[in-house]
N, C-alpha and C positions, 0 to 999 in steps of 0.2 A: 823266719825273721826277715824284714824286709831290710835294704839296701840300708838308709840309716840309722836305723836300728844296730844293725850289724858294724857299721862305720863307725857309730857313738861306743858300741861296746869293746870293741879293740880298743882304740882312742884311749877309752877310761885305764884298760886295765894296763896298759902300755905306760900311762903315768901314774897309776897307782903303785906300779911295783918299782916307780923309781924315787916318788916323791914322800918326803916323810909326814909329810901334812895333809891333811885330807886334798881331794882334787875335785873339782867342777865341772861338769862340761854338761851343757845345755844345747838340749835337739835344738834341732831348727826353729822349731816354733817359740824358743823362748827368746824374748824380747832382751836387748844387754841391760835395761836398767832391771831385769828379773835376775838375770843372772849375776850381775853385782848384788842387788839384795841377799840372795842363798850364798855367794862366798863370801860376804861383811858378818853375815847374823850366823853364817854356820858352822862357820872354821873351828870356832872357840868347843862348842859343844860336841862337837865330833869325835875333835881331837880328845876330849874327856873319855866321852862314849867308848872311842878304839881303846885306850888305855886301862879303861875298865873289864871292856870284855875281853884284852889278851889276858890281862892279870885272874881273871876269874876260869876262863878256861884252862890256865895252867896251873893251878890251886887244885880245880877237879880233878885234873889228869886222866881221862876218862874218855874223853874222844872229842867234836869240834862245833864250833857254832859260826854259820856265816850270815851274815846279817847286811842289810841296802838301806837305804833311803832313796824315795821317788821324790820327783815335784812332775805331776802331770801324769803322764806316761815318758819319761826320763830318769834312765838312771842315773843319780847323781853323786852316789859314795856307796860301795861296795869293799868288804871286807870278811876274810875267810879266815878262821886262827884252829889248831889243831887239827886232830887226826880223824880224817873219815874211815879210815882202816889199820889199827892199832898194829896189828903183827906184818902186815904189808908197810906199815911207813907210810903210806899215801895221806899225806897232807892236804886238806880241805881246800875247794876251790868256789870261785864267786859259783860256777856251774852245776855246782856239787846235785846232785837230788837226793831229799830228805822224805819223808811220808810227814803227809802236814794232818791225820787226823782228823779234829770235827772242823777244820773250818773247809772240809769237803762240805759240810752242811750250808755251806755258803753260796757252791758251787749248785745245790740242789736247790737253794732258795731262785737264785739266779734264772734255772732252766724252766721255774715254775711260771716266773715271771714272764719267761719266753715266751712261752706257752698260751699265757693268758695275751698278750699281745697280737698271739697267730690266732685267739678267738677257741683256742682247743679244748682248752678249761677255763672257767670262771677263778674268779679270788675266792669265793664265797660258795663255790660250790663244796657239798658234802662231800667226804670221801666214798662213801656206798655209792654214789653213780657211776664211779669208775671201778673200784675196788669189791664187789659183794660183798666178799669172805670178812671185809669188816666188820660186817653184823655183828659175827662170831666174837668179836671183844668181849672179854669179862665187864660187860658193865650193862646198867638198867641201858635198853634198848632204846627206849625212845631218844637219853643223851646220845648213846653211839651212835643213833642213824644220825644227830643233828653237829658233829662234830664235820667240819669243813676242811678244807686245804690249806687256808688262811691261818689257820687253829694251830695245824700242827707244825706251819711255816715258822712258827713265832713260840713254839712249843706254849700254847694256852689251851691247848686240846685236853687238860687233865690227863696223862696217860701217866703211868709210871715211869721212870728210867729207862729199866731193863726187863725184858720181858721175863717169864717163868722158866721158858725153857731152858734144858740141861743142855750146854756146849753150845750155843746161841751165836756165840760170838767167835767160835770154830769152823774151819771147813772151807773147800776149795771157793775160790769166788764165782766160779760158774755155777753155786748152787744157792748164792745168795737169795735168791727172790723163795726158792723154798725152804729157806730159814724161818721168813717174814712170814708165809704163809704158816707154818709150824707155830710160830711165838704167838699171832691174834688170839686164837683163841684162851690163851694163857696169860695174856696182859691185861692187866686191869684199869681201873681210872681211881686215881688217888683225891681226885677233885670235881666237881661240876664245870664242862666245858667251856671253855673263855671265863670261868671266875679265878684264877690265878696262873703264874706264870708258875708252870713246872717241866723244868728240863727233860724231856725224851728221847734218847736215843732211837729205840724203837718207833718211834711217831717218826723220824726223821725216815726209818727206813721203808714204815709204810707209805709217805709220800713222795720218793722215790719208785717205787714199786708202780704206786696208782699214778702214777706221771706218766710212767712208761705203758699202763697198758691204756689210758687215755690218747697218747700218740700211737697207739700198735708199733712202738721201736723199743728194742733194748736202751734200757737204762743208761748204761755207760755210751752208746754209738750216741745219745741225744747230747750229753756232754758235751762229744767230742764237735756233733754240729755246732753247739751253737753256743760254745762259751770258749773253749781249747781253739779252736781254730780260727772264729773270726779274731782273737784277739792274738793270734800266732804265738801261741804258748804252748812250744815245740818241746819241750821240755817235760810236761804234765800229762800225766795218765794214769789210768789203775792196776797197769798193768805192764811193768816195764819191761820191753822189747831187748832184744840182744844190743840193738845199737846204743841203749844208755845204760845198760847197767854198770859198764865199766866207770861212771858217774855217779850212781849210788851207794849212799853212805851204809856202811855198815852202823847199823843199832845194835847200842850198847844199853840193856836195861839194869842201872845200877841199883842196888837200896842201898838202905841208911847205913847198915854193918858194914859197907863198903867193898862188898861183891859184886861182880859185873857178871850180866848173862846174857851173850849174844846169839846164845841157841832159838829161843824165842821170840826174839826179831826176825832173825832171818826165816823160821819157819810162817811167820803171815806172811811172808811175802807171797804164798801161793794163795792166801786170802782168808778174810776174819769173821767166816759165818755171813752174818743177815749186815754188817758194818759196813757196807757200800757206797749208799747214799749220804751216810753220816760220819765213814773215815776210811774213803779208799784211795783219796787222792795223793798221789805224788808229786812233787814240781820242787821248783827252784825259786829264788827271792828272786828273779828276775821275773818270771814268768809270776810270780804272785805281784809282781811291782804292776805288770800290765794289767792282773786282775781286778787291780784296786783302781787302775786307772779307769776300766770299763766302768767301776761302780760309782766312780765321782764325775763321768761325762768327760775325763779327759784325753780317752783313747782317740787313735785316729779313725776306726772304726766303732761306732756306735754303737755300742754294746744291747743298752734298755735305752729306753724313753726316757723324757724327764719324770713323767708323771708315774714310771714302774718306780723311778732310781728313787723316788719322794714316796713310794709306799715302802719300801724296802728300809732307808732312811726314818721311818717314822717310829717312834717307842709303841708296841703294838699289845706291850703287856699293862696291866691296872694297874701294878701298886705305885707307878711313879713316872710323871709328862716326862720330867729331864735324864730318868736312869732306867735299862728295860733292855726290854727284844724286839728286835723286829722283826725283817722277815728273813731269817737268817743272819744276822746281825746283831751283835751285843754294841749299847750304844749307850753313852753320857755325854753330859754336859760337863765340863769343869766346872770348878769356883771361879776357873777365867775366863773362864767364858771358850772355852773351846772344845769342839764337839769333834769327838771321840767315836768311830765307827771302825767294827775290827772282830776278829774271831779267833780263840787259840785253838789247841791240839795237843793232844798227849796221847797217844798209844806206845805198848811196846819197845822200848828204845828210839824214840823220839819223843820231840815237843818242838810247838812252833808258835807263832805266833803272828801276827799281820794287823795292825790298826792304821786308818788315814783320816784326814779332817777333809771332810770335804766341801768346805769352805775355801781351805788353804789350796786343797789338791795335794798335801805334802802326804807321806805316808810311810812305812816304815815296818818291815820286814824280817824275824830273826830266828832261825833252825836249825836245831840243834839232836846230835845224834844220839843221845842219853837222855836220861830222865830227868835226872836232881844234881841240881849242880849250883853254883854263890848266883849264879842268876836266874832270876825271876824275870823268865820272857816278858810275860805282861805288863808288868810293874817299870821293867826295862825299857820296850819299845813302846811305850803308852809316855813315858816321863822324857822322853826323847820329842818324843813328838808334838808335847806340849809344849816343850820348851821352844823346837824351832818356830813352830806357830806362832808364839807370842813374841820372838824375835823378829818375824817377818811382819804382826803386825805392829809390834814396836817400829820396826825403820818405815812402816806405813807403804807395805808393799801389795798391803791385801791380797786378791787370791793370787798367788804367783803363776 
């Protein structure tokens, strides 16, 4: 974390645990009449926001959800309510680490784009140039060879979900790439390449897979160059070290009968089969707050281009210009006109969630260590986020 970064983050939480109203504090780089804009237009809805999500996580009773809002690369409201570790007491921190699920897919979109930047891979290239054992797809050959990277960035590759394979989504994580290899030949195409938008799991982890042997580096060490690190998101990884686990949350996977089972959380923690490139990552709303920032151009360090962060950004599926996928990214339009960019997560005793406008730059972050509970992350941090946007562009603050 750099000098102030770290300055802003004390700072925050120093008057958050004194003041009972939401608090403010604006990096450097934000201007005071930005900063009077987000405390006039945001106090009001925060203050809801908090009061909704103590009240819902103490209804669940079940474990904790901490949840941020960014403007930039700035955090600007941070708040933690319940239990990260039910029989220990340890109560949730803004620091907390959570497993954020598929919007590691996001992280996978990101490295591709890198990628194509550094000249390594094309957008448009097939997956067979890099990957052979693709051929082997259950499907007529000629589509599979013409299935791209692009394809299955934005899942329009036609693949199925989930592959055939028995315990798929089992097994240590150092054996993921030969999960992927196992599943191709037993996944099929549920549709004709690029003619619809079909969610893939498995597509996510073959392009993860052909990323990595297109660089000749491990999967995860590419991550860690060129997304975790330039963007000092010290917090995030697939694999958590002795130094932060005393930071992560125990998963608590509830159902409906209102049973909790924390045995099956904690056992992926040594890893979820071929789920790597589509649900390995760990991190925190801070370090997801930075993520967002790289992806709207507000980091201090320049994450993508404009022109990667504009394909990334673009609805990349057919059935609809204002509502869709992109390249790694689920993405709308509102009725207000405010565009919606963001990825959720569900595995095992978690859910998360992350959407930002990047228009606003505002963004807005919330994970939680159970499954099912009075809130609906997305519906949550998406209506949040509407709201402040169209308060910021109500007091006529445009992008902040």
């Amino acid at each position: 974390m750099s000098d102030n970064r770290r300055v802003f983050s004390v700072t925050f939480l120093v008057l958050a645990a004194t003041l009972a109203v939401p608090s403010f504090i604006t990096a450097q780089v934000a201007t005071p009449s930005r900063a009077r804009i987000a405390e006039s237009t945001f106090a009001g809805p925060l203050a809801r926001f908090e009061e909704q999500l103590k009240l819902d996580v103490e209804q669940d009773g079940v474990g904790a959800v901490t949840a941020a809002v960014m403007i930039g690369d700035s955090l600007v409201w941070a708040r933690a309510f319940g239990w990260v570790d039910r029989e220990a007491e340890r109560a949730a921190e803004i620091e907390t680490i959570y497993r954020t699920g598929s919007i590691s897919k996001t992280f996978t979109a990101v490295l591709f784009m890198r990628l194509v930047e550094r000249g390594t891979v094309g957008l448009d290239d097939p997956v067979v140039t890099y990957l052979p054992e693709f051929e082997l797809l259950d499907g007529p050959p000629e589509e599979v060879r013409s299935i791209t990277l692009r394809q299955l960035a934005s899942h329009t590759g036609g693949l199925i979900r989930e592959p055939g394979l028995e315990h798929a989504a089992a097994g240590p994580i150092d054996r993921w790439e030969s999960k992927v290899l196992q599943s191709i030949p037993i996944t099929s195409l549920q549709s004709t390449p690029g003619a619809e938008y079909s969610y893939s799991n498995i597509g996510f982890g073959i392009l993860g897979l052909a990323l990595s042997r297109a660089a000749n580096r491990p999967f995860m060490e590419l991550v860690r160059e060129f997304v975790f690190d330039p963007l000092e998101m010290r917090s995030s990884t697939f694999v958590v070290p002795p130094g932060l686990e005393s930071r992560l949350a125990v998963g608590y996977a509830n159902r409906p009968d209102g049973s909790v089972n924390a045995e099956l959380p904690a056992l992926e923690h040594s890893g979820r089969g071929y789920k790597v490139p589509n649900g390995g990552v760990y991190s925190t709303v801070e370090d997801l707050g930075q993520f967002m920032a790289g992806l709207s151009g507000s980091s201090a360090t320049e994450l993508l281009s404009a022109d990667s962060r504009r394909e990334m950004l673009a609805v990349q599926t057919p059935e609809s210009p204002s509502r869709g996928y992109g390249l790694g990214l689920s993405l709308r339009t509102t009725e207000t006109g405010i565009w919606l960019a963001g990825h959720g997560g569900s595995v095992a005793g978690y859910n998360a969630y992350m959407v930002f406008d990047p228009d606003s730059k505002i963004g807005v972050v919330l994970l939680r260590n159970y499954n099912r509970g009075e809130t609906n992350l997305g519906r949550a941090a998406s209506g949040l986020l509407e709201e402040l946007a169209r308060g910021v562009r109500g007091a006529g603050g445009g992008e902040l």
